[in-house]
Each structure stands twice: as C-alpha cells, then as structure tokens.
VEXDREN-2710 file (C-alpha; in Angstrom, 1 decimal):
% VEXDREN-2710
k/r/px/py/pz
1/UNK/43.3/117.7/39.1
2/UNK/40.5/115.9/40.3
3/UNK/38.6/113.0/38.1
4/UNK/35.5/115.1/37.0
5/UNK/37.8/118.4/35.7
6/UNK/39.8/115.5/34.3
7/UNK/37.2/114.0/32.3
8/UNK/35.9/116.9/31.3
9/UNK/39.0/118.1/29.6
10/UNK/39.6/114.9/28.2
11/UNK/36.0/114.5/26.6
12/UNK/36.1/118.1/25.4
13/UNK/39.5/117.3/23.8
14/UNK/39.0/114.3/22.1
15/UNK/35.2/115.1/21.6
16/UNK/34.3/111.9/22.8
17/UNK/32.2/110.6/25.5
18/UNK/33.6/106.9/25.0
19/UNK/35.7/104.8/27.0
20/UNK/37.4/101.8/26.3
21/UNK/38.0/98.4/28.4
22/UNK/41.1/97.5/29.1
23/UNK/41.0/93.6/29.9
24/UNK/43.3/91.1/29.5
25/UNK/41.0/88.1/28.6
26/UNK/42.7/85.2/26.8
27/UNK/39.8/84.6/25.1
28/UNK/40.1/87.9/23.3
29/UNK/43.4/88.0/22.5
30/UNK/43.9/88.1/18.5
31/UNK/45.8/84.8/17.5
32/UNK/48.7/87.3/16.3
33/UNK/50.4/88.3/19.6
34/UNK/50.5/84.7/20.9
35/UNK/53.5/84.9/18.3
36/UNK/52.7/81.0/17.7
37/UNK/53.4/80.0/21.2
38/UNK/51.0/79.9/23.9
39/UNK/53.5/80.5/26.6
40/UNK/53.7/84.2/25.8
41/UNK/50.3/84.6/26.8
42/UNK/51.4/87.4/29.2
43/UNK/53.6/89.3/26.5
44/UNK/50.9/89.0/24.0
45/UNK/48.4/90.5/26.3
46/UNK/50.7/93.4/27.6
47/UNK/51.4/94.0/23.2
48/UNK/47.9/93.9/22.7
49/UNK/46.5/96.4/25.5
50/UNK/49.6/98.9/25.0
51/UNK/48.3/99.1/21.0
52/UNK/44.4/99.7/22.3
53/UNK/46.6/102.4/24.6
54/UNK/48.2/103.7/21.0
55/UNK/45.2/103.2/18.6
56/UNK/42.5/105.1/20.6
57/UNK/44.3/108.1/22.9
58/UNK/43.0/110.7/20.8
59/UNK/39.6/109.0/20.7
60/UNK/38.0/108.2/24.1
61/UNK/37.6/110.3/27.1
62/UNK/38.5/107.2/29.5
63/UNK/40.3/103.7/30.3
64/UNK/38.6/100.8/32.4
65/UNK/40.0/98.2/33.4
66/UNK/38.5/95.0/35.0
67/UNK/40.1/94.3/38.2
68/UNK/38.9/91.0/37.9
69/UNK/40.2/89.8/34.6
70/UNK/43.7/90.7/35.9
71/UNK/43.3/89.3/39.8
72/UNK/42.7/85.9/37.6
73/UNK/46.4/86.0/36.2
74/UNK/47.3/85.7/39.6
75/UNK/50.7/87.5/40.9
76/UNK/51.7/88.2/36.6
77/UNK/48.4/89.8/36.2
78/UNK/48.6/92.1/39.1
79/UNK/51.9/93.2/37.6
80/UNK/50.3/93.6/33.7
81/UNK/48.1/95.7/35.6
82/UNK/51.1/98.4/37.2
83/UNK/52.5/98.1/33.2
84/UNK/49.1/98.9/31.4
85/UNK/48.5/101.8/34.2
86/UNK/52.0/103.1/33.5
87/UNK/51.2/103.1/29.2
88/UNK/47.5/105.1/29.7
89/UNK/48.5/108.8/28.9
90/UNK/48.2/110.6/32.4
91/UNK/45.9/113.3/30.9
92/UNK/43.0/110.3/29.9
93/UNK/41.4/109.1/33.6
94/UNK/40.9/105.3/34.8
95/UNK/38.3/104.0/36.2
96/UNK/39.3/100.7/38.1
97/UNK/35.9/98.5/37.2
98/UNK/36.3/96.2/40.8
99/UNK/32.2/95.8/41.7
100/UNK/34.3/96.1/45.3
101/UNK/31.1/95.2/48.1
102/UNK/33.2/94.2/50.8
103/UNK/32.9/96.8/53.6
104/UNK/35.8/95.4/56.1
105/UNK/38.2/95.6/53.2
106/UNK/36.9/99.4/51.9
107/UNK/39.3/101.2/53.6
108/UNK/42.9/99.8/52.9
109/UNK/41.6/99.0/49.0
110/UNK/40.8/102.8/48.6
111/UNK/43.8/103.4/49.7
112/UNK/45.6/101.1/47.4
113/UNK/43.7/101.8/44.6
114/UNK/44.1/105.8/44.8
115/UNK/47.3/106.2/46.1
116/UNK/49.3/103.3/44.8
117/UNK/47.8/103.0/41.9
118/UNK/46.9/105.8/41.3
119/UNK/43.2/105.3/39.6
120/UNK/40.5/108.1/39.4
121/UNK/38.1/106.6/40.0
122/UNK/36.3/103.2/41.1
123/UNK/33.1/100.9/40.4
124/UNK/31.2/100.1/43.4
125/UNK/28.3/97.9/45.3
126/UNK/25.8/99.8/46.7
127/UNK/24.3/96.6/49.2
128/UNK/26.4/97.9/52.5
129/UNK/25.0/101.5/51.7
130/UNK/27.0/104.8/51.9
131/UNK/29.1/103.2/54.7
132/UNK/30.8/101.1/51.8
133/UNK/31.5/104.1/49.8
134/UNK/32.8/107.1/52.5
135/UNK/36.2/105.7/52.7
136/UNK/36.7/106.4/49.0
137/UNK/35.0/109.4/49.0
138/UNK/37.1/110.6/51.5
139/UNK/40.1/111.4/48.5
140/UNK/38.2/114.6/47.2
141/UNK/39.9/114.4/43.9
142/UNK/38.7/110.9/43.2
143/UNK/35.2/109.7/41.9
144/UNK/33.0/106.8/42.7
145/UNK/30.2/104.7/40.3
146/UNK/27.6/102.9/42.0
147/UNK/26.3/100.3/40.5
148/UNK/22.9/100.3/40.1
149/UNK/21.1/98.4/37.0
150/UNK/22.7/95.3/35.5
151/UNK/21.5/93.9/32.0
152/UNK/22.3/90.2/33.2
153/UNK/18.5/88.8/32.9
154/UNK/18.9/86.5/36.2
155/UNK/18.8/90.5/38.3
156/UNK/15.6/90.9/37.1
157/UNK/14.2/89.5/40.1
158/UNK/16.3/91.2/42.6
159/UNK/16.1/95.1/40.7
160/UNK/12.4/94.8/39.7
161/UNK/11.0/93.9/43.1
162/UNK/8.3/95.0/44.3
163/UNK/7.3/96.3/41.3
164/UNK/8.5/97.7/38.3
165/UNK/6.8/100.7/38.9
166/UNK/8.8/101.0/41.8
167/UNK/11.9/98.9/41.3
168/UNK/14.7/98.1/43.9
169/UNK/17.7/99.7/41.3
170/UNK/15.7/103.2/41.1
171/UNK/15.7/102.8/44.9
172/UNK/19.6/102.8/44.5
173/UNK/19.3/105.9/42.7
174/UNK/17.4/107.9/45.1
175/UNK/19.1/106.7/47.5
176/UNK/22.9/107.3/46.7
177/UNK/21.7/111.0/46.1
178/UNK/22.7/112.0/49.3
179/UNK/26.2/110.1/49.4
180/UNK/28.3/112.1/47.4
181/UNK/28.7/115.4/45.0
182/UNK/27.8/115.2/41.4
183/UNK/31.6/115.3/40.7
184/UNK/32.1/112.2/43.2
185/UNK/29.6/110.2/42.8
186/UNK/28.2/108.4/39.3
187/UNK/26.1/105.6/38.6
188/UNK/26.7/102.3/36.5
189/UNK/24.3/101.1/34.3
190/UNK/23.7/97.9/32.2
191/UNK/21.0/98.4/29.8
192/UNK/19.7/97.9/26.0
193/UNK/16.4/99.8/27.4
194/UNK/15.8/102.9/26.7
195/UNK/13.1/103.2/29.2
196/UNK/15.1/102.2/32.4
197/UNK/18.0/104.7/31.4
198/UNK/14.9/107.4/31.0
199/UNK/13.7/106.6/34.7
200/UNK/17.4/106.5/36.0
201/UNK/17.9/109.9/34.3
202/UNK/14.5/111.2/35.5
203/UNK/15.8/110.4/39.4
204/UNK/19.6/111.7/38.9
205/UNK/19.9/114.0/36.3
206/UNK/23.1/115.6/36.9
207/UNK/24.5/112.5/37.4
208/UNK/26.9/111.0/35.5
209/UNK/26.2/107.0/34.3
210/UNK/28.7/104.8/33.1
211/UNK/27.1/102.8/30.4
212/UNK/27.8/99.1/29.6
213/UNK/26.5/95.8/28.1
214/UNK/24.6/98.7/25.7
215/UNK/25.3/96.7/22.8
216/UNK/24.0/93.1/23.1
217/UNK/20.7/92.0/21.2
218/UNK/18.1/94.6/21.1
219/UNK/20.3/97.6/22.0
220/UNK/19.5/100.6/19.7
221/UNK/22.4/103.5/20.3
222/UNK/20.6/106.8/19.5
223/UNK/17.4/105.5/21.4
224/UNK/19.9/104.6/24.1
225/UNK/22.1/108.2/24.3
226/UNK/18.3/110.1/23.5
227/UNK/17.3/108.8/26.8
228/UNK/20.4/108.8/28.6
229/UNK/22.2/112.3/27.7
230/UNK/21.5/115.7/29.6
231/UNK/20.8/118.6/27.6
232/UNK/24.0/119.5/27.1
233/UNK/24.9/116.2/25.3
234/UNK/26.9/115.2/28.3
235/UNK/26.8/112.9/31.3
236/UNK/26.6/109.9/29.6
237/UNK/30.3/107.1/29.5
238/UNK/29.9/104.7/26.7
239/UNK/31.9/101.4/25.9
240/UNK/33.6/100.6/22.9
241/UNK/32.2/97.6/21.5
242/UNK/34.6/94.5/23.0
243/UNK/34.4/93.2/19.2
244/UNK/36.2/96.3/18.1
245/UNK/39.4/95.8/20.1
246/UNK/39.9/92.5/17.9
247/UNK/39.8/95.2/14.6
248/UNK/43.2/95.8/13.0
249/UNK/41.4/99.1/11.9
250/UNK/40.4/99.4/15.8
251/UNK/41.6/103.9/15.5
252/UNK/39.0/104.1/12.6
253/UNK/36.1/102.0/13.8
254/UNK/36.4/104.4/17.1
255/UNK/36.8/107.4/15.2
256/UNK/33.4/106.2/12.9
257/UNK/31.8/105.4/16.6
258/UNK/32.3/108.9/17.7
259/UNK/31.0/110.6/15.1
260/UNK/27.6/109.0/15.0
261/UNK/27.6/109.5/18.9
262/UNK/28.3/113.2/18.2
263/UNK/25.9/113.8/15.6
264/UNK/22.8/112.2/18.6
265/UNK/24.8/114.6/21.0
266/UNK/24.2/117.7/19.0
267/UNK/20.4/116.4/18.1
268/UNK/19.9/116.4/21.5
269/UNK/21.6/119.9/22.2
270/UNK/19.6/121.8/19.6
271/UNK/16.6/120.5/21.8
272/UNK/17.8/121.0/24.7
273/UNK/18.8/124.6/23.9
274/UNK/14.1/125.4/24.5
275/UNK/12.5/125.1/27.8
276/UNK/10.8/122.1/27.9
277/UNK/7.8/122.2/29.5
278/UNK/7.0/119.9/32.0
279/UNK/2.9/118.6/33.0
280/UNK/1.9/116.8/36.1
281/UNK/1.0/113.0/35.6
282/UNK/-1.0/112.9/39.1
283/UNK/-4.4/113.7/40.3
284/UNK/-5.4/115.3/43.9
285/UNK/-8.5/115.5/46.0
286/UNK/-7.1/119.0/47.1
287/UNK/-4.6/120.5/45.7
288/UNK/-2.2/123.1/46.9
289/UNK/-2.1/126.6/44.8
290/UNK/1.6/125.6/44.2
291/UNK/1.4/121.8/44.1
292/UNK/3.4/121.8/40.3
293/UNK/5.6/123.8/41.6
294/UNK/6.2/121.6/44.5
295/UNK/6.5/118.6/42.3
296/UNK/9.2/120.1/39.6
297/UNK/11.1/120.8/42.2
298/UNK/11.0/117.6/43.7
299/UNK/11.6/116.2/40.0
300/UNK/15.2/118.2/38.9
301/UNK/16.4/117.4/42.2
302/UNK/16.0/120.5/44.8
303/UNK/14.3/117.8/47.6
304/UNK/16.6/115.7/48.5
305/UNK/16.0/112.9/51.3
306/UNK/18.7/111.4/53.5
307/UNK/20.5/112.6/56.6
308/UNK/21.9/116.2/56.0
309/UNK/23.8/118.3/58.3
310/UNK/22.8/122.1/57.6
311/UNK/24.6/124.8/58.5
312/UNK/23.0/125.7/61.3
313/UNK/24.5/122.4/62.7
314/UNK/20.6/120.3/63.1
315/UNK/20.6/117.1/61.4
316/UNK/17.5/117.3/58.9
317/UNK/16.0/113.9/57.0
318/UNK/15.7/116.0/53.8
319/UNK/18.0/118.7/52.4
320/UNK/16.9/121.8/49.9
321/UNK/19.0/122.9/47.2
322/UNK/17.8/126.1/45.6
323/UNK/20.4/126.1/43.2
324/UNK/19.5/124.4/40.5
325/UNK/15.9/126.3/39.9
326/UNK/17.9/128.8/38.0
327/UNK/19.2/126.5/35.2
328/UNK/15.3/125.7/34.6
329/UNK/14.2/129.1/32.9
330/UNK/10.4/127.7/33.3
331/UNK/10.8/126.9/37.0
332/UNK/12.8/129.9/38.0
333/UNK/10.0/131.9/36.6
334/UNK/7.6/130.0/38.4
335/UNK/9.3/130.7/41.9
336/UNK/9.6/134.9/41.0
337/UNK/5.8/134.9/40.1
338/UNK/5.2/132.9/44.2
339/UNK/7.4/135.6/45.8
340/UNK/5.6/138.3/43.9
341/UNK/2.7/137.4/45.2
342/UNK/3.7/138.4/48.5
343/UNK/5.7/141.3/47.7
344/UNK/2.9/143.4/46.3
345/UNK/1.5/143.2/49.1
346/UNK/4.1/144.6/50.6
347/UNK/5.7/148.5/51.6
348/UNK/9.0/148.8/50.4
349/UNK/11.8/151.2/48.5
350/UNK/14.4/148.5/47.5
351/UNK/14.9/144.8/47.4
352/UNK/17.4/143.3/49.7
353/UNK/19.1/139.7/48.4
354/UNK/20.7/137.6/51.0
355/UNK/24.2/136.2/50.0
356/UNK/24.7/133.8/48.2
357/UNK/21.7/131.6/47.8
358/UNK/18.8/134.5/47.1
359/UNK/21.3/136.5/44.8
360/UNK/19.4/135.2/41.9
361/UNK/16.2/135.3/43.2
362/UNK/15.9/138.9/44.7
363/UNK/17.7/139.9/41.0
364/UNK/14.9/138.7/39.2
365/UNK/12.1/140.2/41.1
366/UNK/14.1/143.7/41.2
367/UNK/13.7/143.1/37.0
368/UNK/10.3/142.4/37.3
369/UNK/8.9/144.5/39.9
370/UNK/11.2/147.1/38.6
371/UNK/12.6/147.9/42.3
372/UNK/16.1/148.7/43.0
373/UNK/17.9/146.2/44.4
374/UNK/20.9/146.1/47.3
375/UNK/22.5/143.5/49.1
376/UNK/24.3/143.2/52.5
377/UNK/28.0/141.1/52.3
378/UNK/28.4/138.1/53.6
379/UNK/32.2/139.3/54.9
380/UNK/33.4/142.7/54.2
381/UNK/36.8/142.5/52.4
382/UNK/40.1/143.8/53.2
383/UNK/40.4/145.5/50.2
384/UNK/38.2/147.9/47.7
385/UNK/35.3/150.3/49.2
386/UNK/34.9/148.1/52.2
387/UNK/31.3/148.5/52.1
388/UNK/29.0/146.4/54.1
389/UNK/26.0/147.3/51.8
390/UNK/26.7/146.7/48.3
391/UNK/24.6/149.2/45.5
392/UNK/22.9/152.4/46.0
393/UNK/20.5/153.5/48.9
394/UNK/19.2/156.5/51.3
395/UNK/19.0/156.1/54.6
396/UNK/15.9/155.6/55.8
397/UNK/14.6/153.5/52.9
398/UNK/12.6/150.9/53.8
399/UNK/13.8/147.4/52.3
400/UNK/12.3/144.0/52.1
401/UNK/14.5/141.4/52.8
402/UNK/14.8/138.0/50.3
403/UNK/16.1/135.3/51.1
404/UNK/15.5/131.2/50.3
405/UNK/14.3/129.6/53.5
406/UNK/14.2/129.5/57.0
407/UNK/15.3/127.3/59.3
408/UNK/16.6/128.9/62.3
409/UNK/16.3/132.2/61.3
410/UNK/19.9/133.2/62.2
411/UNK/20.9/134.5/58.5
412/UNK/18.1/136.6/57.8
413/UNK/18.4/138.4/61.7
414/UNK/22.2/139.0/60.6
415/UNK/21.3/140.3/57.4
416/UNK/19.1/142.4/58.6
417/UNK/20.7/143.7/61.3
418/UNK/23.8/145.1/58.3
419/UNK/21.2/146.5/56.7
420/UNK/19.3/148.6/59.8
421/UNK/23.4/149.6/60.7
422/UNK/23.4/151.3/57.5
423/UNK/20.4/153.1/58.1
424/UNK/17.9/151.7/56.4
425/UNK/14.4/150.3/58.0
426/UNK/13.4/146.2/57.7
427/UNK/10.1/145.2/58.5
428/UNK/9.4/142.2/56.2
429/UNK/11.5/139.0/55.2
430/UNK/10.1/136.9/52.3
431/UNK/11.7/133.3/51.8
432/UNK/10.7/130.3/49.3
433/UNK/10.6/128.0/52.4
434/UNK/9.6/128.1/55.9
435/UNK/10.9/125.0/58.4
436/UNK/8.8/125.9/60.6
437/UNK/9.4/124.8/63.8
438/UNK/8.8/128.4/65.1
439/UNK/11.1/130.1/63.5
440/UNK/8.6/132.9/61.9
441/UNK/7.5/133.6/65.6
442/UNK/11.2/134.1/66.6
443/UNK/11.7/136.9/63.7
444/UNK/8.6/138.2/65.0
445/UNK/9.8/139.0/69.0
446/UNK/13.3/140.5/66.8
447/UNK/10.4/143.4/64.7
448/UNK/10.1/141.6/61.6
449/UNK/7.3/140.1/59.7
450/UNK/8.2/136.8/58.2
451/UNK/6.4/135.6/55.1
452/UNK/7.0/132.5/52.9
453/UNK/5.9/130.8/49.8
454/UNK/5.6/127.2/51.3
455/UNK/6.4/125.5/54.3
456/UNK/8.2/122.4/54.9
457/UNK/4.8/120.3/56.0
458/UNK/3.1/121.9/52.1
459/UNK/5.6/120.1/50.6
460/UNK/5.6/117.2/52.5
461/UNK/1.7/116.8/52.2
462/UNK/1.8/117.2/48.3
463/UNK/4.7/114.8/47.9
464/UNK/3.0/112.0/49.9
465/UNK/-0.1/112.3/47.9
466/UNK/1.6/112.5/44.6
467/UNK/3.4/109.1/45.7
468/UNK/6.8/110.9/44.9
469/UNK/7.7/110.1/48.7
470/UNK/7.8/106.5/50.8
471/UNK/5.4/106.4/54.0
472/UNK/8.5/106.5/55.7
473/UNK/10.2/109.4/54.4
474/UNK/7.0/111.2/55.2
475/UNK/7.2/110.2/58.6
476/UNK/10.8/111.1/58.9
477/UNK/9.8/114.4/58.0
478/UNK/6.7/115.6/60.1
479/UNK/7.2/118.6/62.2
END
C-alpha cells in the first residue's frame, strides 16, 4: 500500500487529519517515567512514547518523528528509534521529519530510511533542487514533503526576498510542482498566518501540506485550516500541540482537538460543495477573447512550468494537464462554450472524442449541441464486441473530431484514420490547444482542417502580461 492510500484510510478511519510527534526530548519528558533516577532516561523515554503510541492510535491519521532528537542520543537513540517504529500500529503511516539537504548522502539514506526502516514518508530541503529529491521518489509507494515556509522569524530574510509579493518560499512551491505526483510529493509549512498558507494553497492546491509550529503566539486554528484545507476538508496534516503529550488525559485532549478540527472541516465542505466563482485581479492593454480563461487555468494548476517529457518523446519547458478543468464545474463550462464556438461553424453528423483525455470534453458538447457522440478505442480488446468504434453510426456520416491539444499531431491522424476505416468521413479536428510549431499544416497535407481554441504563444502572451510567468519562463517558452 503506498503512503497516500495509506493516509487516506487512516484519516478517514480515525476522522482525523492530525498527527502527532514522536520525539524523545529530555526536556519533555514528564518527571513520572524518570522513576526517580535519572539514569533511566532511555527507559523513561521509550515508556513515555509507547503510551503517546497507546493513548492516540484511534485519533490521528499519522506519527513523526524527529530524526534529530533521536541522532542526539547517539548509538541508544538510534535503537529507541527501531523500538518506537516497531510500537506505531502498521496501518497509521510515519513520516521520518529529517530536513535531509545533503545531496551526496540522498541516495543510501533513502534507502535506509525506506527499506530498513521502513518509513512512508520523509521531510525534505528543497536548496539542491529536484536532484535532492529523485532518489526518494524513486520508491513509488513512498511520499516526500518539501519544506518550504518556516515560522522561525530569522527566515524572514531568506523566504521573503525579493519581495513579499513574490517571495523565495512561493518560488519553492511553483517550483517543486514539476518534481513529483500529488501522491508523492507534499509540502511543509510553518506558519501562524493565515495569509501565507492562502498563497501556498493558491500555487499548489492539490497538494498536501504538513503543518507545524501552527500553534505559537498569534496562531488562530479555524483561520489557519479556512485557509489551508481544499474543498473537500482534506489536504491539510496538523500537529498535536507538544504541550499535550505532557497531559495525563493526553486520548481526551486529542479526541476534543479533533472535533473542533472536524466541525471547520465540514464548514468548509458545505462551501465548497457551490462553484465559486473566480474574478481576474489584473488589467490589460489588449486583451485576448479568452484571457480569463487563460488565467484560471493557469491558477488550479493545468500550466505547469518545468522540464516535461510528453509522450510524443520532445522535452517541453511547460506541461498541460487538462484533467483537472472537469472538477471546476465553472471552468469546464467555460472550455465547452470555446469549442462551441468553432463547432457551429462547422458540418458534421456526430461528435468524435479522442481517448482518454477529450472523453469529457467531446461528452459535454454532444449534451449541449445535442449531437450524437462516438469514439474510436485507444486498443481494441480481446474480449466483448471487439469494436474499434465504440456507439452508434452510419457509414458515411461525417464526424468532427475532439480532441485536447496538439503537439505533433500523431493522435488525432490515428484517430482519425479508425474512424475513416469504419466508414465514416473526417474533415475537421477541433482541440483546446495548438503547439504550434506546424503541426496544423501537417494535418492539413493528411485532408483535414485543424482548428483550435488557443495556441501555445496566446497563452504565453496573456500570462507574461498578467505577471503570472517569470521573463524567463517566457523565454523558455517562445516558439
């Protein structure tokens, strides 16, 4: 089972969204497992973390502990660590909190940590970049937090500059984007403000953020899960107060903790559960028919920026995932009304979808145009009808061919090609977004007219002027 299922199970069994630190510092240690004799110091803290273990199974959705409270044991700490691992129920996951930064050392302390050990996951520094963090991404069925905001006020200098407009740690947060899936790859976060969560959500919000140092001086909880949670109540990991673990009544304290948390999480549900609508906050000189559109996109995460490998084998600065536009009801509709556009302008009988991307898309304009709708397989299967063709047509038909962008062009040929070997005629292929690069010219010498909503250099213009794009991610990405 890998760490994200893991979790997942775990916070939807225990209803809980908190996780508790497992650290062995002396200075914590209640005077009543020293048993009156300082000596014992290593009993008394293997007692003490075994009874967290006990008191709070059924109450968090996650263990962490510090590598570095345990490393300063020496050789007896190391070996408390193996014990405490051994006690935390194997359904609950870990994550090993080790701020590890050293890139030489990446490799064999991945392995360590994942395969001796036996952790699911692991706190990172994101200064050597995504180099630091492929050798622990490489074990699919473990999970990665970068960290990327700490609430220590002497980092204010380093994750503020240049500005705070545009700080170094959001820069981590675009940037780490690219590095790994949403079931890899989290982000840490120290904060009491509700405003830098807000931004860090705003950039990542699939993500999910391991929370600390949420409850020093100023730190208000529901302002801090309001800004923090998705609108599913999720995606949030929050400590348990270190004061708590001192509590004799620690299972209650928890149990109180996660039923305020829950009561935000289902505030923020029932509001999540409308559309919200989202509004521009930038001006233009000229603006592009679809420059909102543009923008949204850019803003849930469909424009990514970093060095993507598509599957026609080019390596692309910038990577487009369609996906997510149909988990945004106000967006999705957005994208049908730009493809209609074209299409009545258009001769055709049915709609054709291309597998598995424009599925989605070419169903919702066949609801809304009120044209039938077919679609050619991606592989025929062994078993069943067989069919190449899935849904009803005549030969002869004439279909118009949907499909989400183009960037050689090879997809949309094949497609079309199953389609004219059923019988049926193709003479247009709509997509959301054109490469360019040629590739419209290229249908053209194969007998079809391409068509598309946007191209790659629309986009890129509207995102420069917005400011949603460095200089030099606009350079990176000129035709």
């Amino acid at each position: 089972m890998n760490f994200f299922t893991k979790l997942e199970e775990a916070i939807a069994r225990n209803r809980s969204l908190l996780v508790v630190g497992l650290d062995p510092n002396p200075e914590m240690l209640p005077k009543a497992y020293l048993q009156g004799n300082p000596s014992n110091l290593m009993a008394g803290l293997q007692a003490w973390l075994q009874w967290i273990i006990e008191q709070t199974g059924d109450r968090v959705c996650a263990y962490k502990p510090t590598l570095g409270f345990y490393q300063a044991l020496g050789v007896a700490g190391l070996e408390l660590l193996d014990l405490v691992l051994a006690t935390i129920p194997s359904h609950i996951p870990v994550i090993l909190d080790a701020k590890h930064g050293d890139l030489n050392t990446s490799t064999v302390f991945a392995r360590t940590i994942f395969q001796k050990w036996r952790v699911d996951a692991v706190t990172l520094t994101p200064y050597a970049g995504q180099d630091h963090a492929a050798p622990f991404l490489v074990y699919a069925d473990k999970a990665v937090f970068i960290l990327c905001h700490t609430s220590n006020p002497g980092a204010i200098a380093l994750q503020e500059y240049p500005t705070s407009d545009n700080p170094f740690y959001l820069q981590v947060v675009r940037e780490i984007q690219s590095w790994g899936t949403l079931e890899q790859l989290g982000l840490e976060v120290g904060t009491t403000n509700p405003n830098v969560l807000r931004k860090i959500r705003a950039i990542a919000p699939e993500r999910i953020i391991l929370l600390r140092s949420i409850w020093a001086e100023g730190g208000d909880l529901k302002q801090i899960l309001q800004a923090g949670l998705n609108q599913t109540g999720d995606g949030l990991l929050i400590p348990v107060p270190q004061d708590y673990l001192a509590q004799t009544n620690l299972a209650e304290a928890v149990e109180h903790l996660n039923q305020e948390i829950n009561l935000t999480r289902e505030q923020v549900i029932k509001e999540g559960s409308s559309c919200q609508l989202w509004t521009t906050n930038v001006c233009f000189l000229q603006q592009h028919p679809h420059q909102d559109l543009i923008l949204q996109l850019f803003d849930i995460g469909c424009l990514l920026f970093g060095d993507y490998i598509q599957a026609s084998g080019a390596t692309f600065s910038y990577y487009i995932d369609l996906r997510k536009i149909i988990s945004n009801p106000q967006i999705f509709n957005q994208v049908l009304n730009a493809y209609a556009e074209i299409l009545q302008n258009l001769t055709f009988d049915r709609i054709a979808g291309l597998p598995y991307g424009a599925l989605p898309t070419a169903t919702g304009l066949a609801l809304n145009l009120n044209y039938p709708m077919i679609f050619p397989r991606k592989e025929v299967k062994a078993h069943g009808t067989r069919r190449v063709i899935e849904g009803n047509f005549d030969p002869g038909e004439t279909v118009v061919v949907i499909d989400d962008i183009l960037i050689s062009g090879k997809s949309a040929i094949e497609g079309a090609a199953k389609l004219e070997s059923a019988g049926l005629t193709v003479e247009d292929i709509v997509v959301f977004i054109d490469h360019e690069g040629g590739v419209k010219d290229r249908l053209a010498q194969q007998g079809y007219r391409a068509h598309s909503v946007l191209t790659i250099s629309e986009i890129t213009e509207t995102l420069s002027q917005a400011g949603r794009i460095t200089q030099e991610q606009y350079d990176a990405l000129q035709i």
